[in-house]
VOGUVO-5126 format. One record per atom (N, C-alpha, C): residue in three letters; x, y, z. Coordinates in steps of 0.2 Angstrom, whole numbers, padded with zeros to 4 digits, always signed. Each point is the difference from the previous one (the first is absolute). Layout:
ALAXYZ ...
This chain:
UNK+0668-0178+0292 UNK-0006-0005-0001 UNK+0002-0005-0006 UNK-0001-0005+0000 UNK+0002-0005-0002 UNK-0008-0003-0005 UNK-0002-0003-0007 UNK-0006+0000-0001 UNK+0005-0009-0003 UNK-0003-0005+0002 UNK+0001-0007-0002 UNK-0003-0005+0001 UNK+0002-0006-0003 UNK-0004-0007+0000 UNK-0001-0001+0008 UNK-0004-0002+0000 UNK-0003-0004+0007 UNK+0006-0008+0001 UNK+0002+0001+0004 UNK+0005-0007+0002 UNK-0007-0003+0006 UNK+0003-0006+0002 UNK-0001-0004+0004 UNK+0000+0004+0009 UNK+0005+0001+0001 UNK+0000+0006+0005 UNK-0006+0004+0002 UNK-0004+0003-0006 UNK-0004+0006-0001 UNK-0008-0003+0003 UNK-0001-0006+0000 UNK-0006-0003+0000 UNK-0002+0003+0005 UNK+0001-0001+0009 UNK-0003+0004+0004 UNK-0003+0007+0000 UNK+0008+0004-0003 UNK-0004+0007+0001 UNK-0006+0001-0005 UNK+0002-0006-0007 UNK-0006+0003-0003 UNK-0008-0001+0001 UNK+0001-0007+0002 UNK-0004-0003+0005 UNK-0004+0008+0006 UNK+0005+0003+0002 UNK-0005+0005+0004 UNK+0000+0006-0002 UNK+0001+0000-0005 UNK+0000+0007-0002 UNK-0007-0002-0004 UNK-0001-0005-0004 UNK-0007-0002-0006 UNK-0006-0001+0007 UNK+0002-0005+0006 UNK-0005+0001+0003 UNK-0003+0006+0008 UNK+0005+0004-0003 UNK-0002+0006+0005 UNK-0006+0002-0002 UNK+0001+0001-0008 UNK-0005+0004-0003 UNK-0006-0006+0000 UNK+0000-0006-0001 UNK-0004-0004-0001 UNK-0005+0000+0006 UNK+0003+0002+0005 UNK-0005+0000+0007 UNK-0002+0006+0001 UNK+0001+0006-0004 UNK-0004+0006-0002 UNK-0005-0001-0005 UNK-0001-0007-0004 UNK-0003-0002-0006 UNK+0001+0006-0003 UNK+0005+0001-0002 UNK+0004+0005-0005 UNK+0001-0004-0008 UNK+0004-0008+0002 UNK+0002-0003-0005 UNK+0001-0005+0004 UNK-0003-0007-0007 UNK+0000-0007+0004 UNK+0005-0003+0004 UNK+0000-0005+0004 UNK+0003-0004+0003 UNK+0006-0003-0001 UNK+0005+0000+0000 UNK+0006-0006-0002 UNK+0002-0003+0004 UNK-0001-0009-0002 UNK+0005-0005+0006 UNK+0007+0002-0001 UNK+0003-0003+0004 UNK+0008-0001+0000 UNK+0000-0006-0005 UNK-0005-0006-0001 UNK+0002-0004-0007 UNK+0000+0002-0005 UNK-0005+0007-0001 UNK-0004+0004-0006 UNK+0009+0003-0003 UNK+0002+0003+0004 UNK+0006+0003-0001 UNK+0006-0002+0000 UNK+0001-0005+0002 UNK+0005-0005-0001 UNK+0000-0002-0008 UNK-0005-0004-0002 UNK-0004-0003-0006 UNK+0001+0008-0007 UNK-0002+0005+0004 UNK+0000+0006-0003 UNK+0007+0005-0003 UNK+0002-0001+0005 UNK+0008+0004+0001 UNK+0002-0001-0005 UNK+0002-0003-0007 UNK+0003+0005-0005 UNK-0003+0007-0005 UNK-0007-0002+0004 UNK-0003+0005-0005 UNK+0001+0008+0004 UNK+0003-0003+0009 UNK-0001+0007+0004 UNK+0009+0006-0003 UNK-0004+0006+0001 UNK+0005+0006+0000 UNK-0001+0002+0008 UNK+0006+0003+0003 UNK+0001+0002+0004 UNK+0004+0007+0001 UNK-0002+0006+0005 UNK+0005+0004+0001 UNK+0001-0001+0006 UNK+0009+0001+0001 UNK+0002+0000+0005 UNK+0003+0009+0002 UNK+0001-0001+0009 UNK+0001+0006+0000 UNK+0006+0000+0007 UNK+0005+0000-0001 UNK+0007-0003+0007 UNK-0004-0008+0002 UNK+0000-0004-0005 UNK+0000-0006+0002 UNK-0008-0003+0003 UNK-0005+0007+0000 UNK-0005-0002+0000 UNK-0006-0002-0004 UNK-0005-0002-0001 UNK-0005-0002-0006 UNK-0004+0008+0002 UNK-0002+0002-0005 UNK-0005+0004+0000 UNK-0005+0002-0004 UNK+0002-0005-0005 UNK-0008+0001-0006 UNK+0004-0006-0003 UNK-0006-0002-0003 UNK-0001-0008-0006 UNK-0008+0002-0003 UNK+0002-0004-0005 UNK-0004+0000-0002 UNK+0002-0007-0008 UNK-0005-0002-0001 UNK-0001-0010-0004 UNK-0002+0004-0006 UNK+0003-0003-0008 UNK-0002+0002-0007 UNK+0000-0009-0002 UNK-0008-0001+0000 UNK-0001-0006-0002 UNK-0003+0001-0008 UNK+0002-0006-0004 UNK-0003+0000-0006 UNK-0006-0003+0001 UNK-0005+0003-0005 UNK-0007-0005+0000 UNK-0001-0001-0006 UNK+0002+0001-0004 UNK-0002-0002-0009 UNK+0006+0002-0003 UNK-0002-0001-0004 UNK+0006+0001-0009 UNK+0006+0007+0000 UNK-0007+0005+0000 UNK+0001+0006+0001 UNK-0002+0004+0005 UNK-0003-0003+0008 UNK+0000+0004+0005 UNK+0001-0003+0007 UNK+0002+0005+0002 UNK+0005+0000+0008 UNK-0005+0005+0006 UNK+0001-0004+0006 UNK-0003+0004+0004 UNK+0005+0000+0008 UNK+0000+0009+0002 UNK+0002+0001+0006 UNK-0004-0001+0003 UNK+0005-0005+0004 UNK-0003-0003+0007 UNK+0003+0003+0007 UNK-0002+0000+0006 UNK+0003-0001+0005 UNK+0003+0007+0001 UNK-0001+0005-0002 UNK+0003+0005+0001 UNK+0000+0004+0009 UNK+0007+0001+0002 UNK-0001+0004+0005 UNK+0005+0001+0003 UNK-0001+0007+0004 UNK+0005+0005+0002 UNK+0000-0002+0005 UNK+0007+0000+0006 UNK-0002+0000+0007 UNK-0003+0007+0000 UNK-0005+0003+0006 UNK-0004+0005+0002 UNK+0008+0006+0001 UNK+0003-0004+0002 UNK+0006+0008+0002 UNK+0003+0003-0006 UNK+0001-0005-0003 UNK+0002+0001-0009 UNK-0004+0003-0007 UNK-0009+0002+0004 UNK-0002+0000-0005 UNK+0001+0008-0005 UNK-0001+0004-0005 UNK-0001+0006-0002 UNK+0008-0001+0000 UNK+0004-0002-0002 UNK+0006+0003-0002 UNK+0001-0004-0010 UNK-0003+0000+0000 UNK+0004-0005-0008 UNK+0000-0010-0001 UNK-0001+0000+0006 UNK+0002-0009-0001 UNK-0004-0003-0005 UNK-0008+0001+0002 UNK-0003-0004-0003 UNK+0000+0001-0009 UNK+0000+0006-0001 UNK+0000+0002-0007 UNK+0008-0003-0004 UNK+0004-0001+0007 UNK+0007-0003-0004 UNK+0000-0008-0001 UNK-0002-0004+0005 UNK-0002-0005+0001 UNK-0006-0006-0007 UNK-0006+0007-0002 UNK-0002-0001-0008 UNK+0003-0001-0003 UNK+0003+0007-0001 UNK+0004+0002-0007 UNK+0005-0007-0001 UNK+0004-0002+0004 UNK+0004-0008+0002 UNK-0004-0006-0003 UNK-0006+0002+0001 UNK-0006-0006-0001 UNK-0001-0002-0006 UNK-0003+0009-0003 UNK+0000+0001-0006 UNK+0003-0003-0008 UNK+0008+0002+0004 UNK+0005+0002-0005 UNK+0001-0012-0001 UNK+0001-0002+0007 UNK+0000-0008-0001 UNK-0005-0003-0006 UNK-0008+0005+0003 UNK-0005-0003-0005 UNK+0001+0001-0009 UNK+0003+0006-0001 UNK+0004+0001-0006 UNK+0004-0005-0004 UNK+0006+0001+0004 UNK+0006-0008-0001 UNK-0006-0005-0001 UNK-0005-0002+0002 UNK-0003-0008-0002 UNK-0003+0003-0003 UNK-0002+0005-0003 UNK-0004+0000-0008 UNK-0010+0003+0003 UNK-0001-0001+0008 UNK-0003+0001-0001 UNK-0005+0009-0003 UNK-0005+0001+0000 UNK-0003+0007-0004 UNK-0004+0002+0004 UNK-0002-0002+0006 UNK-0006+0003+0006 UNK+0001-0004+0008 UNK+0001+0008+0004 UNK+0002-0003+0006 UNK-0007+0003+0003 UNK-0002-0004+0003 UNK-0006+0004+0006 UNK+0001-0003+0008 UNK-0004+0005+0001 UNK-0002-0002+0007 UNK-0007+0002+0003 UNK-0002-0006+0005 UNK-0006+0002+0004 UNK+0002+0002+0008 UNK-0004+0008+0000 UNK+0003+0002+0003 UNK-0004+0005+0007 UNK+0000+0002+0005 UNK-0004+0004+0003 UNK+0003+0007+0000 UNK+0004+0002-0004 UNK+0006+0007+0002 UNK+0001-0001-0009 UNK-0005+0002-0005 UNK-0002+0002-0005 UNK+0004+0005-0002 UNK+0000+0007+0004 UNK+0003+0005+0000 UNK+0010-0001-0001 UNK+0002-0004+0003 UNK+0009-0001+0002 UNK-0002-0003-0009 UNK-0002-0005-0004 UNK+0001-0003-0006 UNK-0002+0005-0004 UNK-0005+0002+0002 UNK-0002+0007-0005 UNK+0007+0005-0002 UNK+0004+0003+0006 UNK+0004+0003+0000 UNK+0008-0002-0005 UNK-0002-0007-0001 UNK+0007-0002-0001 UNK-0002-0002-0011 UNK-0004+0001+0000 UNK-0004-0001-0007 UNK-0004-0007-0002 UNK-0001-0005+0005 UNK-0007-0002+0001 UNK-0009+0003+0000 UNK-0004-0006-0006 UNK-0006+0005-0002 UNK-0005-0004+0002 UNK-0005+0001+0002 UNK-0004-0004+0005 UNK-0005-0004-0005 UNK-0001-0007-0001 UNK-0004-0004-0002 UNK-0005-0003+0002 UNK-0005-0002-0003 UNK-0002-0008+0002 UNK+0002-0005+0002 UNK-0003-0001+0006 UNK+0004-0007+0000 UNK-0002-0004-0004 UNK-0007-0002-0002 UNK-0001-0002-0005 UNK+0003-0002-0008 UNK+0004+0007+0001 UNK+0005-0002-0006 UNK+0008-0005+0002 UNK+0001-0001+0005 UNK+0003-0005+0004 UNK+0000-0007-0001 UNK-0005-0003-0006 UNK-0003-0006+0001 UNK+0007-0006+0006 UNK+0005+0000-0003 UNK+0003-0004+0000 UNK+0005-0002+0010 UNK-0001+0008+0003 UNK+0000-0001+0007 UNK-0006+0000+0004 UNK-0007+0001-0004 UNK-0006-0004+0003 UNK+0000-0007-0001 UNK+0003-0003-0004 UNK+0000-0007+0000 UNK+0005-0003+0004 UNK+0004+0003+0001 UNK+0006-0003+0006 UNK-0001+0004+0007 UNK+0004+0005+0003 UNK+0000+0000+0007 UNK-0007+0006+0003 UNK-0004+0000-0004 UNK-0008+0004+0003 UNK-0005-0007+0000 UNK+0001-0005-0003 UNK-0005-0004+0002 UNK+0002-0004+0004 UNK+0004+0002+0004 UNK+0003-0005+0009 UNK+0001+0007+0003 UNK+0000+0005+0000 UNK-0001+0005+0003 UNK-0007+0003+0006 UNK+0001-0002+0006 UNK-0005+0004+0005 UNK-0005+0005-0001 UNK+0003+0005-0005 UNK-0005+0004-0001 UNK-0002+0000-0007 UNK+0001-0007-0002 UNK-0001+0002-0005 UNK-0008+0001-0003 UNK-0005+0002+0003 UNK-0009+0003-0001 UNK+0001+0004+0003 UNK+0006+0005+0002 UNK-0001+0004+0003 UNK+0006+0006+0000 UNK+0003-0001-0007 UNK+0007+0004+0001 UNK-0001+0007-0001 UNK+0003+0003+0003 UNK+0001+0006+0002 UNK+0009+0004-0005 UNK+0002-0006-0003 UNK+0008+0004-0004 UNK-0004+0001-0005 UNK+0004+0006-0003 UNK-0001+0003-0006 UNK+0005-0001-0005 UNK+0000-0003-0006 UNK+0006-0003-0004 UNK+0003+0005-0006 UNK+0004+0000+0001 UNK+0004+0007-0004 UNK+0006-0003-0004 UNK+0002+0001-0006 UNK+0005-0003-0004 UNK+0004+0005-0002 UNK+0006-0002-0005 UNK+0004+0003-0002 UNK+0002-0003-0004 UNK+0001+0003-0010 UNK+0002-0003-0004 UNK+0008+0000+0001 UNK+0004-0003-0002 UNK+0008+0002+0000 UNK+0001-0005-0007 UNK+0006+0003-0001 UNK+0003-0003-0007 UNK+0005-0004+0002 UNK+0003-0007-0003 UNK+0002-0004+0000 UNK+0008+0002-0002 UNK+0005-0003+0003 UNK+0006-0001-0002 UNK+0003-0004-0004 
């Protein structure tokens, strides 16, 4: 398995991997322009030339970063990828100095295990002010947001 930058190549599968789940309203929706537009922020694993997990570490402020888009194909999942695919996220979020990575999430438990601690979103101000106020649900969210302090390189 292979854990790497999302190229140009990768848009489709990730494209169906982010909206498998998205039609399970598991996690939000992504155009193909959202992802194009998106794509340096995406990690991918591959596995013999297949896509099978991605997952997006967007910056929202100074000091925090949030995982986005996270997902495993269904055949792939319970082996290690997604927790490897983090850690990858993580460690980039480090390199830029950032000091808190979260996520909102429906699978609380998968971030909990990995040393994610569950918050307020309310302590979030600064991704309530960008991607939840154009967000669907947003009167109505159902993710539970969990962070992770890391240390800076």
């Amino acid at each position: 398995m292979e854990i790497r930058n999302a190229k140009i190549s990768d848009v489709a599968a990730i494209r169906e991997l982010v909206n498998y789940y998205a039609e399970l309203d598991r996690m939000l929706y992504r155009s193909m322009a959202d992802i194009y537009e998106k794509l340096q922020n995406f990690i991918v694993a591959e596995i013999d030339g297949k896509i099978v997990g991605c997952c997006s570490l967007e910056i929202i402020w100074g000091d925090l970063a949030e995982i986005k888009s996270l997902a495993i194909d269904k055949e792939h999942q319970k082996k290690g990828i997604g927790k490897k695919i983090v850690d990858v996220a993580i460690e980039k979020a480090a390199e830029l100095g950032v000091l808190k990575v979260f996520a909102l999430t429906m699978e609380p438990e998968f971030f909990g295990r990995i040393g994610f601690e569950i918050v307020e979103k309310e302590t979030l101000p600064m991704k309530v002010w960008s991607d939840c106020a154009r967000c669907t649900k947003q009167q109505n969210c159902d993710e539970i947001a969990l962070i992770k302090y890391i240390s800076s390189k």
